[in-house]
Every structure is written in C-alpha cells, then in structure tokens.
N, C-alpha and C positions, 0 to 999 in steps of 0.2 A: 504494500500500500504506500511504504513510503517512496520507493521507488516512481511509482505512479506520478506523486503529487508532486514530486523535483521535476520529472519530465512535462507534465501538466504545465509548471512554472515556467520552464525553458523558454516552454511554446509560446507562453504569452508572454512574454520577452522579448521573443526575438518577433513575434507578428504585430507586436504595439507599432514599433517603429512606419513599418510599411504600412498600417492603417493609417498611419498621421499623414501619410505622403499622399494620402488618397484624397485627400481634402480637396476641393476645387475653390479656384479662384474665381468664382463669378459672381462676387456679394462686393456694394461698395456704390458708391457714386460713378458714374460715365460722363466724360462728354466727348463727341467727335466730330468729322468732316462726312461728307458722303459725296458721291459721284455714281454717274450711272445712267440708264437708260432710260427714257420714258415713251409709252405709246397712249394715244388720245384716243377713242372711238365713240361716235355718235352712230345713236340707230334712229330712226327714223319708219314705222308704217315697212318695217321689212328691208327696207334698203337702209345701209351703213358705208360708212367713211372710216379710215383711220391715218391717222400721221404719228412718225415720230420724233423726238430729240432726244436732247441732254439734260440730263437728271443732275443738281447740285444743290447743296443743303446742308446743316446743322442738326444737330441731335444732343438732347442730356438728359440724364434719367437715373434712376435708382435700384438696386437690384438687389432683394435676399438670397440669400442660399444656403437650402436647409442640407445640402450635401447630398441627395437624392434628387432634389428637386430644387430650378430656381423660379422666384417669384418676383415680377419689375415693372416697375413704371415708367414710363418716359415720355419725352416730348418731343417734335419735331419743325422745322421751319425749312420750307424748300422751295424751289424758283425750278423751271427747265424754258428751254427752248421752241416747246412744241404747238404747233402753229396747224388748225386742219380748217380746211374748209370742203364745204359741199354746195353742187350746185343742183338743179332741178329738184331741190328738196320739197318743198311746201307747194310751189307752181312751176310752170317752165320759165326760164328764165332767172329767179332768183337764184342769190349767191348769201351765201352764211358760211360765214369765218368765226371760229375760239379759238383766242389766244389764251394762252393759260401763264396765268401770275402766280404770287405767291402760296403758299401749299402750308396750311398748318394740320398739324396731329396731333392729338393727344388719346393715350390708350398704356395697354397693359401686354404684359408677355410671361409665357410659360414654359420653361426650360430643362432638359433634362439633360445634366452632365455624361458624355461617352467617358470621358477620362480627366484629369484635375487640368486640360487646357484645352478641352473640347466640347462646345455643348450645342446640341441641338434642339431649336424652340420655333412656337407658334405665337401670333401676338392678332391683336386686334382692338380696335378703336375708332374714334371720331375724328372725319377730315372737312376741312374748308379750306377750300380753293378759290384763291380770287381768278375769273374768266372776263374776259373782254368781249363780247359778242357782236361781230359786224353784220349787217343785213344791207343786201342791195338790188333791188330790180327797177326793170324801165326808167334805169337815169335817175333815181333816188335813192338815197343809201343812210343809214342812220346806225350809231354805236352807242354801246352803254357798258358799264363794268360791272361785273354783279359776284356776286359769292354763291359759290354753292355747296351744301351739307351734307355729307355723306359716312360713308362708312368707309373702313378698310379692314383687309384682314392679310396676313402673309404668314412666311415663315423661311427660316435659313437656319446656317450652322456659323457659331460663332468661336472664335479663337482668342487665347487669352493666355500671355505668361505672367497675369497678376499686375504688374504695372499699363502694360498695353494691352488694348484689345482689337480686335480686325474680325470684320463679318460681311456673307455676303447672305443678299437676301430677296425676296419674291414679294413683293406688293401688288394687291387687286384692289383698287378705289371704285365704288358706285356710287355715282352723286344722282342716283333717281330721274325723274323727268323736269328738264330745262324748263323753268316760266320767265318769260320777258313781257314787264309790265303786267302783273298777273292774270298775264295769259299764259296756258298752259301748251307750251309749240307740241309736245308731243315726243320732243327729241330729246331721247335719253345718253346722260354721257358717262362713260366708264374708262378705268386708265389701267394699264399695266407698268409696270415698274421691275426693272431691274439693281439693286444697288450695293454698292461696294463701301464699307463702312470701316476708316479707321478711327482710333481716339485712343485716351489714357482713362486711365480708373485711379481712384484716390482713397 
C-alpha cells in the first residue's frame, strides 16, 4: 500500500506541471487593426446585384477564459471601399447606387481553446452601417445617407502567444429590407466579409 501511495504521488508530481502548461491565453482585454474583404449584395423581386472591396477597421473587447471555454465581448468600427449599383431595378431605366460608410458592431463570442494558442469560436451581434443611397432616372437623380440595422453573425480561428493575438474570420451582415423616406423599396441588402485580425492583449 505504501508503495502505491509514493507512486500515486510521483504521478501527480510530475502531471501538475504539464497541467499548468495547458492553460490558455485567451482571457484579458484586446484591441486591434483588421483588413480584408468585403462583398455588398442587394436583392430585389428575384433579381440581385453584388460588388466588392476592401474591408478596414478597429476592434476592442474583453474576453474570459474558463480554460475549456472562452466567453467575450467586443466592439467594432469599420469603413470599406465597396460601391454596387443596379440598374432596371424598380423601372427600366433607373439607376440605384450604395455606397457603404462607416460599419459599427457590437456583440459577443464563444470560444473553445484547441490548445493554450489556438482557439476556435463563433460570435454574433448588432450592426449599423452608414449607406449613401443614389437614385436616378429620366434626367433626375437624388441622394440621401441613411443607417441601417442589422445583425451579424461569423466565426474563425484565432491565434494567440499571450501578448499578441492574430485571427482570421467569416462575417455574414443582414440589414433587412432598404426604406428610403419611409418607403419600403423592397431591396434587401446583405454583406459578406472576409477578415484578417491583428492586435495585442493586456
């Protein structure tokens, strides 16, 4: 018996250590840079459009980690390049152009560590987008810049040696059906998102 209980001891001896190692670094305060892809699509009565640009932006947020699992919140602020327009939309003849401006988020994410610098998660939240919307037929044309409310959801795999973190990741935005001057045009816009995520943790 006594035998037993020295080897018993050994073992949790020598296995404390590598348990400690097993800790993941994904708990702490974030902020970073992002870059990346973005695609616009409108649908319209069956028919659809899409365009796309350049995805660039900020992020900061906060992240537990219960070591099985991590739990986060964050923010987000983002701009791209992407500019669609469509023509014979509503009548023949007209033209409607979105320019897309500034890109806010805020929402949450849920993470589950592969190993103490690898985790992969899902996240999901609330987005407003500022769009610029142009309209033009028979020689008249008229713009206005409007916000619009929606949701997002994604998910990626995120990397992390404790001070630095780097992630890449999958966004789907749906900001519902377009109303200009509350009219309801019927044209729905949705986005895709590709994006590349570095920063530091503190």
């Amino acid at each position: 018996m006594k035998k037993i209980l020295i080897a018993a001891a050994s073992l949790v001896a020598l296995t404390a250590p590598v348990s400690a190692q097993e800790v993941s670094n994904f708990g702490g305060a974030k902020v970073g840079a992002m870059v990346g892809y973005d695609k616009v699509r409108l649908e319209y009565d069956g028919l659809d459009g899409s365009k796309d640009g350049f995805l660039y932006g900020l992020t900061a947020g906060y992240d537990v980690d219960f070591g099985t699992a991590v739990i986060g919140i964050e923010g987000e602020v983002s701009d791209s390049s992407t500019k669609e327009t469509v023509t014979d939309l509503l009548v023949e003849g007209d033209r409607w152009s979105l320019s897309t401006g500034r890109d806010l988020y805020v929402g949450a994410r849920l993470g589950f560590p592969v190993n103490p610098t690898v985790m992969l998660y899902a996240k999901g939240g609330y987005t407003n987008a500022r769009a610029k919307l142009s309209v033009s037929y028979d020689g008249d044309s008229a713009s206005e810049g409007d916000n619009l409310d929606g949701y997002r959801v994604g998910g990626g795999a995120e990397f992390t040696n404790g001070g630095h973190f780097a992630r890449l990741e999958y966004r789907y935005s749906d900001y519902g059906s377009y109303e200009y001057e509350d009219f309801d045009t019927g044209i729905k816009a949705k986005r895709h998102q590709i994006a590349v995520t570095g920063g530091f943790r503190f």
